[in-house]
Structures are given as structure tokens and as C-alpha cells.
C-alpha positions in Angstrom: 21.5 18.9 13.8 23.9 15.8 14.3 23.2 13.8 10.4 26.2 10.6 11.7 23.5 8.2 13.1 24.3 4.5 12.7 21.7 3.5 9.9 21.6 0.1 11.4 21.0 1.6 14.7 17.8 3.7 13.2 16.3 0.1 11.3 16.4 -1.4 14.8 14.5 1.7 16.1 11.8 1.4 13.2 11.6 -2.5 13.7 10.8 -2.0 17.3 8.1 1.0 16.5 6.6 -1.4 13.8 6.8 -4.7 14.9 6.8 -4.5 18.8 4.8 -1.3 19.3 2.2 -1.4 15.9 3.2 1.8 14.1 2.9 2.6 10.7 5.8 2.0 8.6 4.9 5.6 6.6 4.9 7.2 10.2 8.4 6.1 11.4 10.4 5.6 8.3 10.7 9.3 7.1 10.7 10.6 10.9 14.5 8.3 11.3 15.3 9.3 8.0 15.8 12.8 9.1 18.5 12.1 11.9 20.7 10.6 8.6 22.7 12.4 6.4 20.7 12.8 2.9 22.9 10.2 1.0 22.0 7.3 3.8 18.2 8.1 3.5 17.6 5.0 1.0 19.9 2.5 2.7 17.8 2.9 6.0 14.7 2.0 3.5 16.0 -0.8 1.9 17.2 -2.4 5.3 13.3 -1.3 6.4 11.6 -2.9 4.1 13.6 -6.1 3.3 13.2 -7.3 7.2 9.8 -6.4 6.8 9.6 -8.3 3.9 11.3 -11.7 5.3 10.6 -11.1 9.2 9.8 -14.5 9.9 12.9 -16.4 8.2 15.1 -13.9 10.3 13.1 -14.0 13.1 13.2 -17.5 13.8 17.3 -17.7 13.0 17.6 -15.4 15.6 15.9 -16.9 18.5 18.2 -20.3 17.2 21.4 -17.9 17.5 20.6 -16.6 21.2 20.9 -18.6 24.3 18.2 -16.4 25.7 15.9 -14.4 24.2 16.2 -10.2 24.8 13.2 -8.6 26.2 12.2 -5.3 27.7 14.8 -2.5 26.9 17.3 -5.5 25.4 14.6 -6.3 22.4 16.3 -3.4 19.9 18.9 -5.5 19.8 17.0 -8.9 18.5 16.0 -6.6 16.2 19.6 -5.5 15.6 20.9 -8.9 14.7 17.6 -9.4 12.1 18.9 -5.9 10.0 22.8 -8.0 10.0 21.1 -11.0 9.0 19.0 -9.3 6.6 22.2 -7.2 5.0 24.3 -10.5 4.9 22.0 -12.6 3.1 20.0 -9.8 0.7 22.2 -7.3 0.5 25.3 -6.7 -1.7 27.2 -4.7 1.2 30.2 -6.5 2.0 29.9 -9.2 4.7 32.9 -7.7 7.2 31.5 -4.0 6.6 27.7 -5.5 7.5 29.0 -7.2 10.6 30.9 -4.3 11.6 28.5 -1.5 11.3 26.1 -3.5 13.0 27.8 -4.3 15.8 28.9 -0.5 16.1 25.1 0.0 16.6 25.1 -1.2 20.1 27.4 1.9 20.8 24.7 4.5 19.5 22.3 2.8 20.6 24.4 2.8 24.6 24.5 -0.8 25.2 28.7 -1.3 23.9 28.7 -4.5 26.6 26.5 -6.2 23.6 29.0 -6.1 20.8 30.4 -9.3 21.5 26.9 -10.8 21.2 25.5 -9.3 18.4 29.1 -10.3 16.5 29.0 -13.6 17.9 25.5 -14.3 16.6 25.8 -12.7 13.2 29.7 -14.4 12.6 27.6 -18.0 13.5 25.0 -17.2 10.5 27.7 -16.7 8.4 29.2 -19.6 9.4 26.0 -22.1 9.4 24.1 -20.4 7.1 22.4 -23.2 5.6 21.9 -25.7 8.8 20.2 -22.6 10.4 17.8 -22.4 7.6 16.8 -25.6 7.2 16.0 -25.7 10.9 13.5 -22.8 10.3 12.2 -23.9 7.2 8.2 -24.2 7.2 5.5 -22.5 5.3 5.5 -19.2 7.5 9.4 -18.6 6.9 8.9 -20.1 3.0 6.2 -17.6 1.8 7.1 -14.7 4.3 3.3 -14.4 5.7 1.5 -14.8 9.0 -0.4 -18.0 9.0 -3.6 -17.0 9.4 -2.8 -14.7 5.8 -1.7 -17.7 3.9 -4.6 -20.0 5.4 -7.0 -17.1 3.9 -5.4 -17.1 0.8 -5.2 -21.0 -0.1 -9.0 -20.7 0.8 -9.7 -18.2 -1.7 -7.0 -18.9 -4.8 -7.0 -22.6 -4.1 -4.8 -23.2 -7.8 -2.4 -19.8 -7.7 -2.5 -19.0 -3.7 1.7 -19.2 -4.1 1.4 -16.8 -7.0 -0.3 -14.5 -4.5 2.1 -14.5 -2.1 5.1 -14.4 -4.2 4.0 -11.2 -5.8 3.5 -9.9 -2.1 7.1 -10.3 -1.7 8.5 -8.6 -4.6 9.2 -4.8 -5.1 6.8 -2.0 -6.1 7.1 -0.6 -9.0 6.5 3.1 -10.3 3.5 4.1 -12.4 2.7 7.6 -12.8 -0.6 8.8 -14.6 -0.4 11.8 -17.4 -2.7 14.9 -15.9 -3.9 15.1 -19.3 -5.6 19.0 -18.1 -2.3 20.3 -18.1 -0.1 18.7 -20.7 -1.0 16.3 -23.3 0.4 12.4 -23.5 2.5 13.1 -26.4 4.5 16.0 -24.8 5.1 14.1 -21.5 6.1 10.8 -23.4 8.5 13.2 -25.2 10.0 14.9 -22.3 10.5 11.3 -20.5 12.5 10.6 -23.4 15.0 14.1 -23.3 15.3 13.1 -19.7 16.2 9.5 -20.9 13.8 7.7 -18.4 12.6 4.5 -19.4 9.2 3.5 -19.7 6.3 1.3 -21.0 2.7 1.9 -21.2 1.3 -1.7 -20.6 -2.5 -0.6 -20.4 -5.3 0.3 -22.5 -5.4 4.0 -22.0 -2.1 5.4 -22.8 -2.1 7.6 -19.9 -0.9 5.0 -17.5 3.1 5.5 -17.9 5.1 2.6 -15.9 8.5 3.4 -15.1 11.4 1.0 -15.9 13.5 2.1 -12.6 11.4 3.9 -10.0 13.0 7.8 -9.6 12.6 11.0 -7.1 9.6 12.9 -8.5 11.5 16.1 -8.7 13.8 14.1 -11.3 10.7 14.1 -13.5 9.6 16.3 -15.8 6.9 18.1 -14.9 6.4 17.7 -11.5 5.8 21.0 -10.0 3.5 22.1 -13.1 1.1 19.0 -12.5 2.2 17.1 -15.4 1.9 13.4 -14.0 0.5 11.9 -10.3 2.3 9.0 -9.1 -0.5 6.4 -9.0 -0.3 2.8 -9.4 -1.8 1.4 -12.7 -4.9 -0.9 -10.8 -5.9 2.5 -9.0 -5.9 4.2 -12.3 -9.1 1.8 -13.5 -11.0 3.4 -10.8 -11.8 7.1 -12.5 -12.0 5.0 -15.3 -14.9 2.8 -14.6 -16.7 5.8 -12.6 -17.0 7.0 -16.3 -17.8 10.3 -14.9 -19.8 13.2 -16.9 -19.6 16.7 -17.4 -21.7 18.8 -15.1 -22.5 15.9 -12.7 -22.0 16.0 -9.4 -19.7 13.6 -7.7 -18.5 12.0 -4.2 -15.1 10.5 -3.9 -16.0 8.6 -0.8 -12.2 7.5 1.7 -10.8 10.7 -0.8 -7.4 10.5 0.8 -4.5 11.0 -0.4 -6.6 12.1 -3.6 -5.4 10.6 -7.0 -8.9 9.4 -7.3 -10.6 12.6 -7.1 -7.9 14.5 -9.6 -8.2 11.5 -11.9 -11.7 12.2 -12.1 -11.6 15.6 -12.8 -9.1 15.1 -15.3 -11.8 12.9 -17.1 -14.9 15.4 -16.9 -15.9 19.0 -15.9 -18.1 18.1 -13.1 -18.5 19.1 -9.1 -16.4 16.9 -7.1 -16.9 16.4 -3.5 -14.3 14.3 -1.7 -14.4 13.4 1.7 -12.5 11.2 4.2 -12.1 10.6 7.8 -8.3 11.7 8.4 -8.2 15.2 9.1 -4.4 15.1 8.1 -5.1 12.7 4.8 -7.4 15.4 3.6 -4.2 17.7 3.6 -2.9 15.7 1.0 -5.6 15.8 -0.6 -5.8 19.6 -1.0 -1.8 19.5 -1.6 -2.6 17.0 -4.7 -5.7 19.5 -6.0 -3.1 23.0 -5.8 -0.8 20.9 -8.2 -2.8 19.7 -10.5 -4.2 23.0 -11.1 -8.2 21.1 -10.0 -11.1 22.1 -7.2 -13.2 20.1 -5.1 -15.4 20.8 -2.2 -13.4 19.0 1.0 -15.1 17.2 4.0 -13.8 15.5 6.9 -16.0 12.9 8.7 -17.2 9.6 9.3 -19.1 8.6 6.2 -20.7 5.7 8.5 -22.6 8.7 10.0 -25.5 10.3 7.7 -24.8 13.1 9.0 -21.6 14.0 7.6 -23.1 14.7 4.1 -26.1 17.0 3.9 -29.2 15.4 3.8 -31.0 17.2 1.0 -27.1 16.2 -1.1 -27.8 13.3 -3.4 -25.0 12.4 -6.1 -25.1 11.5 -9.9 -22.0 8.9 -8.9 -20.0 7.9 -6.2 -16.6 6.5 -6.2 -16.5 4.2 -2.5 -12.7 3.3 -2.4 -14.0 1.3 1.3 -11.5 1.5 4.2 -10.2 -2.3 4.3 -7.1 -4.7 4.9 -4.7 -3.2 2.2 -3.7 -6.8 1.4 -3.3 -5.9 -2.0 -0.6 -3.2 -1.3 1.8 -5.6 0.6 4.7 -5.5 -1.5 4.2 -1.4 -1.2 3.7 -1.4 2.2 5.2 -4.8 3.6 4.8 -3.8 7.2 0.8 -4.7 6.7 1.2 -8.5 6.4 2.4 -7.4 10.9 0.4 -4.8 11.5 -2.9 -6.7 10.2 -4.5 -9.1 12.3 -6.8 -11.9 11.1 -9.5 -10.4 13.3 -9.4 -7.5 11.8 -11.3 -9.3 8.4 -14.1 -9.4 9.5 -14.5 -6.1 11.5 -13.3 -4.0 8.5 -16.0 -6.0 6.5 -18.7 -4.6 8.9 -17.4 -1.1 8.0 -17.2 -1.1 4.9 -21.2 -2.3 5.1 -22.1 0.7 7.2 -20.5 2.8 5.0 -21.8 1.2 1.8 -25.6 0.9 3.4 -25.2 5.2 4.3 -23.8 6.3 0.9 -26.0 4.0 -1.3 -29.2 6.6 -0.1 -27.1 9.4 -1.5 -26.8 8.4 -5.0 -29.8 9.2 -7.1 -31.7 6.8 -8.8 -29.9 5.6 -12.1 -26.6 7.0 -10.5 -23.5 4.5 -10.3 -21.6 3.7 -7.6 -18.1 2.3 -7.8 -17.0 0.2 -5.0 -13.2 -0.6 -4.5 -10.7 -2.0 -2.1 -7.3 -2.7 -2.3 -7.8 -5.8 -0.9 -7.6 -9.4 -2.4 -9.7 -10.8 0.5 -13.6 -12.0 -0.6 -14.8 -10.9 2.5 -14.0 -7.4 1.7 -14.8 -7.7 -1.9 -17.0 -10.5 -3.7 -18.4 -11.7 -1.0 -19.8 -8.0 0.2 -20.8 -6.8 -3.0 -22.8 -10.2 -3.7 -24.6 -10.0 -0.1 -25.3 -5.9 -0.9 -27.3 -7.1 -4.4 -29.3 -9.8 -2.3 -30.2 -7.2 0.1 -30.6 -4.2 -1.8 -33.4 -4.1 -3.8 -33.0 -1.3 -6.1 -29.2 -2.3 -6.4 -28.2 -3.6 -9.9 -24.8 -4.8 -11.0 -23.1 -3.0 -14.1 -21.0 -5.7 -15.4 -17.1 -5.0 -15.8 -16.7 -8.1 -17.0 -19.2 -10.2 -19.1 -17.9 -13.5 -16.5 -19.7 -11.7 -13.6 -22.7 -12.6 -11.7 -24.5 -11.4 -8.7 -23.0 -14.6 -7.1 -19.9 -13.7 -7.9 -19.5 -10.0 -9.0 -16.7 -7.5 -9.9 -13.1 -7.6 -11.1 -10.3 -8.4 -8.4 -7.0 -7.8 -10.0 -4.2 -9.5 -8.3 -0.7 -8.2 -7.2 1.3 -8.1 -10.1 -0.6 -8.4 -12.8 0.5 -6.3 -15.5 2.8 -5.0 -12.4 -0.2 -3.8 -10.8 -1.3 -3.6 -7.4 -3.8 -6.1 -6.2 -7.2 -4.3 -6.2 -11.3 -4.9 -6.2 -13.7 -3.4 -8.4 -17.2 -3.3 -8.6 -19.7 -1.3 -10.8 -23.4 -0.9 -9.4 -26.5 1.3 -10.4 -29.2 2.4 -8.5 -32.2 1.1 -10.2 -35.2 4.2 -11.4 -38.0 1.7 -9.7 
């Protein structure tokens, strides 16, 4: 297979797939990664994910640069100009080399009668850098966020809403989470150290390990022998607050990719059931299980439905980690402040009721159910948990927090706290009466 691609010329081709066409991110990334040579894999990420991450401050420079915009075929190539833009103004590539790999990309991608337009507009940024941005300059292009995003968040953080979205905009770090079934914290801390690869443990349980420089799994020790997961440190609270016990039986409820449901049977002996709707997200899940050396019963289905879970099944806890927004995971997975839609709030928020309304008559009475989003959104979060206690009668809120209420219940940890993910937790038990 030919590895010489233009790596500008594949970031174009995922910023059409994502931004014009909807795709996942996840989906098209690794699928252009594999027409580069090894060694050029990471560049085509970091030009990926830094457009995606300032889209609207390029965006707008570009349609100032162009006389008329490109459409139909022609787009790729206002795409094209955003990843020089993007490399000249982020990146520490060289500004000549920048410019002239990117306007080599109109030859692989068999429109050559464009380099003169694509230099032409990315010579003038370099040229006018600063008139062109203060002709763009306006909340969207400032924070890096659709409006309708920002507008939710002022509405819900009204004194830290810039906090929110300047965490949104940073990198992701790399936690990983010590499989405490297969080696203990003490040898693993102790390996990291042969291996020389910084870390801190910033949480109350030590098994949390947050990595100074994120690093390819297989340079860690341990990897194949199911030492460690790669989870971020806010997922980590979920097994956590579960508080699971041995010999119950337990539903990991939206399962996929499964950290979750190893977690949890890293915490008790018990009979794990985890199901999702993604026939190929439960793969991972299984993948996840054979490393980690753990079992659990696997079903695929709509967990709206009643049907998907045996009816004479009830469960000693449930872990509902509810299908939602992901606004909590920008910074991750920057490609979801495009792909996410403001109509989309309040749709997912009518899911994730249907869900919670079908799996609350599955957990037994005085059985806790976890409920968690990575979300940052009350609509998915406070605001659905408090309207499930005023309509469920035998639903009673197990306090995370002593500062909770049924007005105002759970824990929502916000991007970048301790370098965590944003995420939502709520605790609830089903009452004996």
C-alpha cells in the first residue's frame, strides 16, 4: 500500500467528513491514518484536532481571505486553507514548510490549478495576521463554541461559564486506573518508575494514576497482562460510588466501551451484567473483559425497551451511565461542540427518561442506582434527576454530597477539575415501602 499521502491533504478529507458530512471524529481519524506512513500518524491528529478545536476563528478568516466562497466538490479546499491557517498560527512547523506542504495538497488531492489560491490566501494571513482577527473577533471565534453552547452555559454557570469553556479548549490528559485484580498499586507505581514515566495520583483512592505526558499503551508497563485501563479520573468515581458488593448481582446499563463494568469487578466478586445498544461497542467491551483477566454476561439492545432484560431479572444495583450530549468530553473529543446540535438537548433528555423510567423497575427494593452522564448540561443531569425524585415515589436520594437536595441533587464535576473530565453523578435508592 502507497504510505506518501499529503497529511494536509488527509486533515482536509477528515474536516469535510466531520464538519460538512457529520461523521465521527473516532470513525475517520484512524481510517486516514492508515494511508500515512506510521511516523506521520500523530501530525494528521494534531492538525485534526486543533481545527476542530478553533473552527470558528479559522472559519471566519477564511471566508475574509476568498473572493468567493468554494462549494460542492471545491469545499476540501476551504477546508485546506483552515489546516495552513491552523499550522501557521498553533503550530511550531515552520511558516514556509506549512505553506508549502499545504499548497502541495491541491496536487494529491487533483485540483493543481488551485495552488496559487490556496498560497495566495494563506501568504495574506501571514501578512495581515492581526487586522484579519480583529475583524472576526466576537464571542463565537473568542470561546471557540457554537452559540447556542455558550448561551446554555452562561445560563447554567452564570459566575464561571468562561471557566467552562476554556477548559473545553485545552488538551486531554492521560489517567489510567491500576487493575488492582492483577497487580497491586505498589508494583505498578514501581514499574512506572523503572520505565521513568511521570506521574501523580491527585485523588482519594490511589488507584487513579494521572500521567504527566500522555504515552502509547504498549509503552506502559503492563499493558497486555491487564495491569492498568486507560480511564479518565471523573469516570473512575463511578464504580466507586456504585459501592458494589460481593455476590450481588449487577447491570452496567450504556456498558460500552466497558471501563465501568471492569472497574466494578475489580471492586467486588459479584455477577456483572453489562449491556449496551452498539453491537460493535460491546466488542470492546468483551476485548476490555479478555484483558483484564474478568467475566460478565453481555447484552445488546435497547434498554428503553423492557424487553431487552428478562422480566423475572431484578438487580441489587445498577450503574445507568445515560446516553447524552458528551459536553463534558469536549476537549477529548473536540469535534462534539459540531456534531452536537442544540436540539439535540432536549431529545437526549427524553431518552435518558425512558431509559431511567424502564431500568428503575429492575432494581430491587433497597438496591442503588447510579445515574451518570458526561454531560455538564442540567437538562441531562440536575434537572432530570430532581424531576425523577418528584415523580418517583419509592425513589430516594443517597447524598454524595451533604450540599445536595432533591431540588438540586448530585455531584457535577466540571472539565478540568483536578484534570478531570466534566461528568454527573447521582446516587439513588429504591425505597423497601
Amino acid at each position: 500500500m502507497n504510505k506518501t499521502k499529503n497529511v494536509r491533504a488527509e486533515a482536509a478529507k477528515c474536516l469535510v467528513a466531520v464538519l460538512d458530512k457529520g461523521l465521527s471524529l473516532s470513525d475517520v481519524l484512524p481510517k486516514s491514518q492508515a494511508n500515512l506512513a506510521p511516523k506521520d500518524a500523530p501530525l494528521l491528529q494534531e492538525i485534526c484536532f486543533g481545527v476542530l478545536r478553533y473552527f470558528p476563528k479559522y472559519d471566519s478568516i477564511t471566508n475574509l481571505l476568498l473572493s468567493k466562497k468554494l462549494k460542492g466538490k471545491q469545499r476540501i479546499f476551504h477546508h485546506l486553507i483552515i489546516v495552513g491557517l491552523y499550522q501557521i498560527d498553533k503550530m511550531r512547523i515552520p511558516e514556509h514548510a506549512a505553506v508549502a506542504e499545504t499548497v502541495q495538497a491541491t496536487v494529491v488531492l487533483k485540483a493543481p490549478g488551485l495552488k496559487g489560491l490556496v498560497n495566495a490566501c494563506l501568504r495574506n494571513f501571514t501578512r495581515n495576521k492581526e487586522a484579519l482577527e480583529s475583524k472576526t473577533d466576537n464571542l463565537v471565534t473568542q470561546y471557540s463554541h457554537p452559540s447556542w453552547f455558550i448561551k446554555r452555559i452562561q445560563a447554567a454557570y452564570t459566575d464561571n461559564w468562561t471557566y467552562v469553556l476554556e477548559q473545553n479548549l485545552e488538551r486531554s490528559p492521560m489517567w489510567l486506573r491500576v487493575h488492582t485484580n492483577n497487580v497491586s498499586i505498589d508494583t505498578f507505581i514501581e514499574e512506572l518508575n523503572k520505565a521513568n514515566i511521570a506521574f501523580e495520583q491527585p485523588l482519594t483512592h490511589k488507584t487513579g494514576i494521572l500521567l504527566n505526558k500522555p504515552s502509547p499503551v504498549e509503552s506502559i508497563p503492563g499493558f497486555e497482562q491487564g495491569w492498568f485501563t486507560v480511564q479518565d479520573g471523573a469516570a473512575q468515581h463511578a464504580a466507586l460510588l456504585l459501592e458494589p458488593k460481593d455476590g450481588e448481582l449487577i447491570l452496567d446499563a450504556c456498558a460500552a466501551p466497558g471501563g465501568k463494568t471492569c472497574h466494578v469487578l475489580d471492586l467486588a466478586t459479584c455477577d456483572m451484567v453489562a449491556a449496551d445498544i452498539d453491537e460493535n461497542r460491546l466488542e470492546r467491551v468483551s476485548q476490555n473483559l479478555t484483558r483484564l483477566g474478568e467475566d460478565a454476561k453481555i447484552i445488546c439492545g435497547d434498554l428503553s425497551d423492557p424487553s431487552v432484560i428478562d422480566e423475572t431479572i431484578t438487580f441489587d444495583r445498577i450503574l445507568l451511565d445515560a446516553p447524552c450530549s458528551a459536553t463534558g468530553v469536549i476537549r477529548r473529543h473536540p469535534d462534539i461542540k459540531w456534531l452536537r446540535r442544540n436540539e439535540d438537548i432536549e431529545a437526549l433528555a427524553e431518552l435518558q427518561k425512558k431509559i431511567l423510567d424502564t431500568l428503575w423497575l429492575k432494581l430491587k427494593p433497597g438496591g442503588i442506582m447510579l445515574y451518570a452522564t458526561c454531560s455538564v448540561l442540567p437538562e441531562e443531569n440536575k434537572r432530570q434527576m430532581a424531576q425523577f425524585l418528584l415523580n418517583t415515589h419509592d425513589a430516594q436520594l443517597v447524598k454524595i454530597d451533604n450540599s445536595e437536595t432533591n431540588e438540586a441533587p448530585g455531584w457535577q464535576i466540571l472539565p478540568g477539575q483536578l484534570n478531570m473530565d466534566g461528568f454527573y453523578y447521582c446516587r439513588l435508592m429504591k425505597t423497601l415501602s
